[in-house]
N, C-alpha and C positions, 0 to 999 in steps of 0.2 A: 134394476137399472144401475144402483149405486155399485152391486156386485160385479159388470159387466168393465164396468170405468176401472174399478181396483183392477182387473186382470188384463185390462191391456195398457195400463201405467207397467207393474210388473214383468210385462214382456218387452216394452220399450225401453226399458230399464235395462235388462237383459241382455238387448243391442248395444245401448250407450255401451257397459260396461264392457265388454268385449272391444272395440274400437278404442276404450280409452286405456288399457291395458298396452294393446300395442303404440298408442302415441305415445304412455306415460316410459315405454324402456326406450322409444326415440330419443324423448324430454333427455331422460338420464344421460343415455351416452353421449349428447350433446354436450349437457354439461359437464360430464368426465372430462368430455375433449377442452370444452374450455379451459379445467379446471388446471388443464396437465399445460396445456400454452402459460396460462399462465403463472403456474409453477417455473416454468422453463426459464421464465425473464426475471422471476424472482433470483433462482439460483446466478444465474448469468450477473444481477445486480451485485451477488451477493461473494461472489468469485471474484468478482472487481474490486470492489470494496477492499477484502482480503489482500487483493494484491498492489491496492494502493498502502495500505496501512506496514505489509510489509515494507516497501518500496521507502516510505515514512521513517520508519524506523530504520531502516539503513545508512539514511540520509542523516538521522538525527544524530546516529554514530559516528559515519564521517564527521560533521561538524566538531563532534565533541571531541573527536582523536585530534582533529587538526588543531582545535583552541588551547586543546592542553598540552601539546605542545610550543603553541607561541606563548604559552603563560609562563613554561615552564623556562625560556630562555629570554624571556623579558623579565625574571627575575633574578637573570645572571648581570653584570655590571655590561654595560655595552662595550669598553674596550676591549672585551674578553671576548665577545663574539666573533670571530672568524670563520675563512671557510672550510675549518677544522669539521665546524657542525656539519656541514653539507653532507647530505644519504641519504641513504633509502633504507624502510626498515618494515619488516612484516610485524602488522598488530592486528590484536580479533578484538571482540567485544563479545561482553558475557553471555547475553540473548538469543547472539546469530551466530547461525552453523557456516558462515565462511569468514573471511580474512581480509585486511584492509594492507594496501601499502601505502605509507605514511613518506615522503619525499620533503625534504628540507633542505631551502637554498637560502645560506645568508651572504649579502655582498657588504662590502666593506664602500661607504660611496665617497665620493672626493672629500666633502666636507665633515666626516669621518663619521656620520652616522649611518645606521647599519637597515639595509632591509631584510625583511626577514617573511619569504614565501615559504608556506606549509600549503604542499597538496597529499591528498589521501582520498583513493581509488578505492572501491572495492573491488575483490578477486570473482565476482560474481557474473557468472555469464549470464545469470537469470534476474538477477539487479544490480545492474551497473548502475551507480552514482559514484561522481568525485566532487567535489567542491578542496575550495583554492583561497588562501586567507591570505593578505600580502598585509604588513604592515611596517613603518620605519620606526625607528629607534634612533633618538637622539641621545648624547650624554652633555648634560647642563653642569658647567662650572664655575 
């Protein structure tokens, strides 16, 4: 009897494994598929990411072109500033592969202090940023 029970465990066994063979490459491909969606959203994050950091760094540059600029003619005497300065000028930054134009407008105003706008655009059809720095200049006697 005890012989009887081992061989038809054995052949049940037999079945199972057969049946679980073909669920077990269902399982899989299931989870490939999962695995590739969510690959997908990974990349997608991960491409964003990227293109905010560029985006970042563009913008950090502007900033930096335009400040060193106002610094650079706030440490001229103010009587001196006229709208001699006033132009436009192409600058790049070391990092990035394109080029900023740098725009400087100073006005001379009634009470003889001076404003002094610096804007700088980048030449970038794939990251456009400007930012725009206004500030006045008085001369104290």
């Amino acid at each position: 009897m005890t012989c009887s029970m081992l061989e038809t465990d054995t052949a049940s066994q037999d079945h199972l494994s057969h049946s679980e063979e073909g669920f077990a490459l269902v399982e899989v491909l299931v989870s490939i598929l999962i695995m590739a969606l969510l690959s997908l959203g990974v990349a997608k994050n991960l491409i964003t990411a990227l293109q905010t950091a560029k985006f970042t760094e563009a913008n950090h540059a502007a900033s930096s072109l335009a400040i060193s600029r106002m610094e650079e003619l706030a440490a001229r005497n103010v009587k001196d500033l006229d709208t001699s300065f006033n132009g436009t000028e192409t600058v790049s930054w070391p990092s990035l592969d394109f080029q900023f134009s740098r725009q400087t407008a100073v006005t001379v105003n009634a009470n003889e202090s001076r404003t002094i706008t610096v804007t700088v655009t980048s030449q970038s059809a794939k990251i456009p940023t400007e930012v725009e720095f206004i500030t006045t200049l008085a001369s104290w006697e």
